[in-house]
C-alpha positions as CSV (number, residue, x, y, z in Angstrom):
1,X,2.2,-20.4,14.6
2,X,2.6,-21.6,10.8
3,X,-1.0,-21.0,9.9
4,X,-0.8,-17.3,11.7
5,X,2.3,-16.5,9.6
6,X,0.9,-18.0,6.5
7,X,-2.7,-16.0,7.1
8,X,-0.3,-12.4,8.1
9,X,1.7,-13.3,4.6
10,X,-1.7,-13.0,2.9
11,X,-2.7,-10.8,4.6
12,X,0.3,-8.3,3.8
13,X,0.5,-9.5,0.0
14,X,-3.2,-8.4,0.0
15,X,-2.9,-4.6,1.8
16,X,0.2,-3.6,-0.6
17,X,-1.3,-4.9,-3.6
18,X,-4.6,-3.4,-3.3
19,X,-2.3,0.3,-2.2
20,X,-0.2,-0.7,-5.3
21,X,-3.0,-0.5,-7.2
22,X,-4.9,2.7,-6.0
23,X,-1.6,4.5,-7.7
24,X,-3.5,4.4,-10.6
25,X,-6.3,5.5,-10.3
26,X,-5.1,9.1,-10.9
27,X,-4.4,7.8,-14.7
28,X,-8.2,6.9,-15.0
29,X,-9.5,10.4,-13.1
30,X,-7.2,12.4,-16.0
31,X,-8.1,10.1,-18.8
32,X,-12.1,10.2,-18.0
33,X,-12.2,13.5,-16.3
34,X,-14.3,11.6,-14.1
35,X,-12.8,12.5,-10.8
36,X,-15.6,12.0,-8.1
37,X,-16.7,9.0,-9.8
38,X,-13.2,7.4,-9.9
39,X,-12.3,8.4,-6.1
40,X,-15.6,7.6,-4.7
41,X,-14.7,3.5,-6.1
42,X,-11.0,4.6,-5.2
43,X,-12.3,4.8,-1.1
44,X,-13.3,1.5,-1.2
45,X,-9.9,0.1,-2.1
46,X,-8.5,2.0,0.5
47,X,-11.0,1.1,3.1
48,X,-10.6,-2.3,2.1
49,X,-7.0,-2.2,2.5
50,X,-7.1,-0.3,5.4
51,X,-9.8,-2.9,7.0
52,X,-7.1,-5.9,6.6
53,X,-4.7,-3.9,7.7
54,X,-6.0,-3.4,11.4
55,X,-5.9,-7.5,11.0
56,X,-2.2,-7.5,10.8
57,X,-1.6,-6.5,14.5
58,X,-3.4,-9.2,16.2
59,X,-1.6,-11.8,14.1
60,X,2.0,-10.1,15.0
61,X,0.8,-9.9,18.4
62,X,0.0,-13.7,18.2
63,X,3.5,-14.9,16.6
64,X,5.7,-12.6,19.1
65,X,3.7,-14.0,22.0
66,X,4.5,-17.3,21.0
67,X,7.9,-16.9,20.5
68,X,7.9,-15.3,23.9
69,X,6.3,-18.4,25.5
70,X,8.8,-21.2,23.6
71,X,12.0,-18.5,24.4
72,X,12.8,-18.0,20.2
73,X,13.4,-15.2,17.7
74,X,10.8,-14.1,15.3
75,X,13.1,-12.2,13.2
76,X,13.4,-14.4,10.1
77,X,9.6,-14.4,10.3
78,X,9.1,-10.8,10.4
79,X,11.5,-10.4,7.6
80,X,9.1,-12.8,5.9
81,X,6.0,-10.3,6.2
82,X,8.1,-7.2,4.6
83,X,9.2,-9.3,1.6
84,X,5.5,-9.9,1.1
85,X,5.0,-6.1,1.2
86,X,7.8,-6.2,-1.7
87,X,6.1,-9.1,-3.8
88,X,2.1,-7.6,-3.0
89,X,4.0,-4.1,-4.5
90,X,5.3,-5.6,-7.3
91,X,2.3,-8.2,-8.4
92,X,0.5,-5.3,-8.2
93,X,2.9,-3.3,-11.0
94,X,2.0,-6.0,-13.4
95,X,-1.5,-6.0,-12.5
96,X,-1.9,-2.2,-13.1
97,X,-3.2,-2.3,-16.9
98,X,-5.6,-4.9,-16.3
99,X,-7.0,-3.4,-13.3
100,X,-7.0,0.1,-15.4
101,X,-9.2,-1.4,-17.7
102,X,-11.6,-3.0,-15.2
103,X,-11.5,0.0,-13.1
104,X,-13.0,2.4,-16.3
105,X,-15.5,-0.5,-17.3
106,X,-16.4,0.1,-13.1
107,X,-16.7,3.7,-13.2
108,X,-19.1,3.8,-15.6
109,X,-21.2,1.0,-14.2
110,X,-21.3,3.0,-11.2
111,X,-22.4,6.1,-12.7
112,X,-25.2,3.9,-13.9
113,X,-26.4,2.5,-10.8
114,X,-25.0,4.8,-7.6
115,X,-24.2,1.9,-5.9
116,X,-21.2,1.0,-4.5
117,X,-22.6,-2.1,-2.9
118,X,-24.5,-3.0,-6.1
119,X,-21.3,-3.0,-8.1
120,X,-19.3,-5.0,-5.8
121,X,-22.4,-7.9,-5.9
122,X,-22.5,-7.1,-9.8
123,X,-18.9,-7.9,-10.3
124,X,-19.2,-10.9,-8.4
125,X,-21.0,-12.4,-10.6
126,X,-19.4,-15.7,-12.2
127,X,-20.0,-14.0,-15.6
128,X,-18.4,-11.0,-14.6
129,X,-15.5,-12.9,-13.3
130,X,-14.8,-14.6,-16.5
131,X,-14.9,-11.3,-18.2
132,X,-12.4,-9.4,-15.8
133,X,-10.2,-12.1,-16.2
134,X,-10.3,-12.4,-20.0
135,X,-9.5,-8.5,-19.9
136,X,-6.1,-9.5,-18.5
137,X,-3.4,-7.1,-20.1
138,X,0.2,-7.3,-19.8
139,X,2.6,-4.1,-18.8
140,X,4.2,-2.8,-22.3
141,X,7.5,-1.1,-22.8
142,X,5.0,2.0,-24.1
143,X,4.2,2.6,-20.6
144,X,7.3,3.8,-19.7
145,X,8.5,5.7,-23.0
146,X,9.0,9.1,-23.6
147,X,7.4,10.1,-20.3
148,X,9.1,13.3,-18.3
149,X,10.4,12.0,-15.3
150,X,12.4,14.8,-15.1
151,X,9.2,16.9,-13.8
152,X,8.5,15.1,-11.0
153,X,9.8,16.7,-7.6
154,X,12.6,14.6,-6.1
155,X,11.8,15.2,-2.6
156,X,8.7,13.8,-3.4
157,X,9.9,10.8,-4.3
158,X,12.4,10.4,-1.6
159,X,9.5,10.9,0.6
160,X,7.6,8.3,-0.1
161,X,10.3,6.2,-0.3
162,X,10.9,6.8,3.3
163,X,6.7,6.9,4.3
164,X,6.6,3.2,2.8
165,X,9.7,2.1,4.5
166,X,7.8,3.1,7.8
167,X,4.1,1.6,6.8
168,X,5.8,-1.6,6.0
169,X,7.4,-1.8,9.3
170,X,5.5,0.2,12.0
171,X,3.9,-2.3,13.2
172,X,6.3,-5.1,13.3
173,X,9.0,-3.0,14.5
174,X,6.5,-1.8,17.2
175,X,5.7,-5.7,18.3
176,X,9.0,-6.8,18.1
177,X,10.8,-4.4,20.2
178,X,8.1,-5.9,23.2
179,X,11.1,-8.9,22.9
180,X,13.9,-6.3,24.1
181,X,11.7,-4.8,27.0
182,X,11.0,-5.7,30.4
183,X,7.9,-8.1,30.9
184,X,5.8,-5.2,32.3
185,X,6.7,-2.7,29.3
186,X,5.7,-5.2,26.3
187,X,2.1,-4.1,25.9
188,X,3.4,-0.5,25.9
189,X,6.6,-1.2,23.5
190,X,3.8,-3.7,21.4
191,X,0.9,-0.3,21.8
192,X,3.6,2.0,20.1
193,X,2.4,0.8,16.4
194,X,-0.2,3.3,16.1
195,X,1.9,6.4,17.1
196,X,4.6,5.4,14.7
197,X,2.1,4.7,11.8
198,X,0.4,7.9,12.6
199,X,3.4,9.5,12.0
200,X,3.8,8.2,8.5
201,X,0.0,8.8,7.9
202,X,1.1,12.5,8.5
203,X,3.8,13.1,6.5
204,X,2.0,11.4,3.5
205,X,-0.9,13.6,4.1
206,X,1.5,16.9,4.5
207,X,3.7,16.3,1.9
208,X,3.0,13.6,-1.0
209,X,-0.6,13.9,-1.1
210,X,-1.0,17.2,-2.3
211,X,1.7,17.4,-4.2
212,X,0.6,14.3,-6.3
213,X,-3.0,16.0,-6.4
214,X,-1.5,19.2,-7.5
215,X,0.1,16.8,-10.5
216,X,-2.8,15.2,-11.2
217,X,-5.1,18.6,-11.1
218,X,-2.8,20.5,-13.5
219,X,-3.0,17.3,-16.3
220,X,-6.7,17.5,-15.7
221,X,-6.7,21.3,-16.8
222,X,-4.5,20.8,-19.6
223,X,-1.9,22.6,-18.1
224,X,0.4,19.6,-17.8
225,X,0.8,16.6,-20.6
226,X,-1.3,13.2,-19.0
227,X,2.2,11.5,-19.3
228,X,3.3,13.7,-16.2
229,X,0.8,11.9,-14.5
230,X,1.8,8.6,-15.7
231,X,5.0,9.5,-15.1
232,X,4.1,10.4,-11.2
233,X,2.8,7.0,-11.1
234,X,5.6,5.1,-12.7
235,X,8.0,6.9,-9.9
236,X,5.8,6.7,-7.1
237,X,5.2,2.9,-7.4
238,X,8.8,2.4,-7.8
239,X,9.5,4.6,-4.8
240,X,7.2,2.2,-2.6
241,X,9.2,-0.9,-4.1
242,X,12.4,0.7,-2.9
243,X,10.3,2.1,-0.1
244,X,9.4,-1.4,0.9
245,X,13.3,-2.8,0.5
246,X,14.0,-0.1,3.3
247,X,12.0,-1.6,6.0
248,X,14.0,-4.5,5.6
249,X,17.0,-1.9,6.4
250,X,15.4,0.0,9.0
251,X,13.3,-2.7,10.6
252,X,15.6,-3.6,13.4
253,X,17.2,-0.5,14.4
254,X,13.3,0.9,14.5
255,X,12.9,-2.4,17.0
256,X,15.5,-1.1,19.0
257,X,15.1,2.4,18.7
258,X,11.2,1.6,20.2
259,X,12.2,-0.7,23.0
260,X,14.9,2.0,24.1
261,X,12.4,4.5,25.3
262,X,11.2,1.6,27.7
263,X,14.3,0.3,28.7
């Protein structure tokens, strides 16, 4: 059960960091003006992190059988995987210039050779290791100055605040709540994960999505200063990290809220 929880700690450090760090790419789409480029290298982030994450529910499903089995509570171990959503969020932050500067550097390699595939095997090159690593910049104080935060829709914010509180727990909550069921409702209670992700998927599609691209879109045409969109970025990253700290809030009254329409 250790090496399960150590492997879904990973695991979740891994999925947050990598969304963590797709926030940015709008920066490099308004900067460049490269827009299909940078979202065509921006999918594969996302279907990378997207990939791990359909990992995460058979390892939750293995550590809440177990603790079935031996009779114990998972809790402290679930509270475990959403503080490594927190610390995946915020590694991520830091990581943001450096991965800005790597990410134009990929853009343009990929305008080059139309590969997607090529560039991944390209930048795994040793040489090409040492060099993304010795591009390593530190956040600055400039970052964050003088930018209008003012222009950014609060509901916006609160939204996605509320979105990443649900991500970060659906499927925990979802497998958890198969310990406050009946033995023949668990798989059901355990099945709910996708409904209640699918719900967040929704709302982010509905209402943050196009609003951010409506953001980003206006910079791009000059009707809006870039450091809107920085701006956009700065909040929305700092929503998810809030975002995040919720689902440790909301994790257990989602549990019970779940195992009460089986119950």
């Amino acid at each position: 059960m250790e090496r399960t929880l150590l492997e879904l700690l990973l695991l979740t450090f891994v999925i947050h960091l990598i969304d963590t760090l797709a926030y940015s790419v709008r920066l490099n789409s308004v900067k460049s003006s490269q827009i299909a480029l940078s979202f065509s290298l921006f999918n594969l982030f996302v279907l990378i992190s997207r990939t791990a994450n359909t990992f995460q529910a058979p390892l939750i499903g293995g550590i809440i059988g177990t603790s079935i089995l031996h009779g114990i509570d998972p809790l402290a171990d679930m509270r475990k995987v959403i503080f490594a959503s927190t610390i995946g969020t915020l590694v991520g932050t830091l990581l943001i210039p450096t991965f800005l500067r790597v990410f134009e550097v990929a853009v343009r390699r990929l305008e080059v050779n139309g590969s997607v595939p090529s560039l991944v095997v390209e930048a795994l090159q040793v040489n090409n290791i040492r060099q993304i690593v010795r591009s390593a910049t530190r956040p600055s104080k400039k970052m964050l100055e003088r930018l209008r935060y003012r222009e950014i829709p609060k509901r916006l914010l609160i939204l996605n605040a509320l979105v990443t509180g649900i991500y970060t727990i659906g499927v925990l909550a979802a497998n958890y709540s198969a310990l406050l069921v009946a033995e023949q409702h668990r798989l059901a209670a355990a099945g709910s994960s996708g409904m209640i992700n699918g719900v967040a998927a929704i709302l982010l599609t509905l209402f943050i999505d196009p609003k951010s691209a409506i953001i980003t879109d206006q910079a791009l045409r000059e009707k809006r200063p870039y450091g809107d969109v920085k701006a956009l970025v700065v909040l929305l990253i700092t929503t998810k990290i809030i975002g995040t700290l919720l689902g440790q809030v909301i994790f257990l009254p989602a549990a019970k809220i779940i195992a009460s329409f089986y119950n």
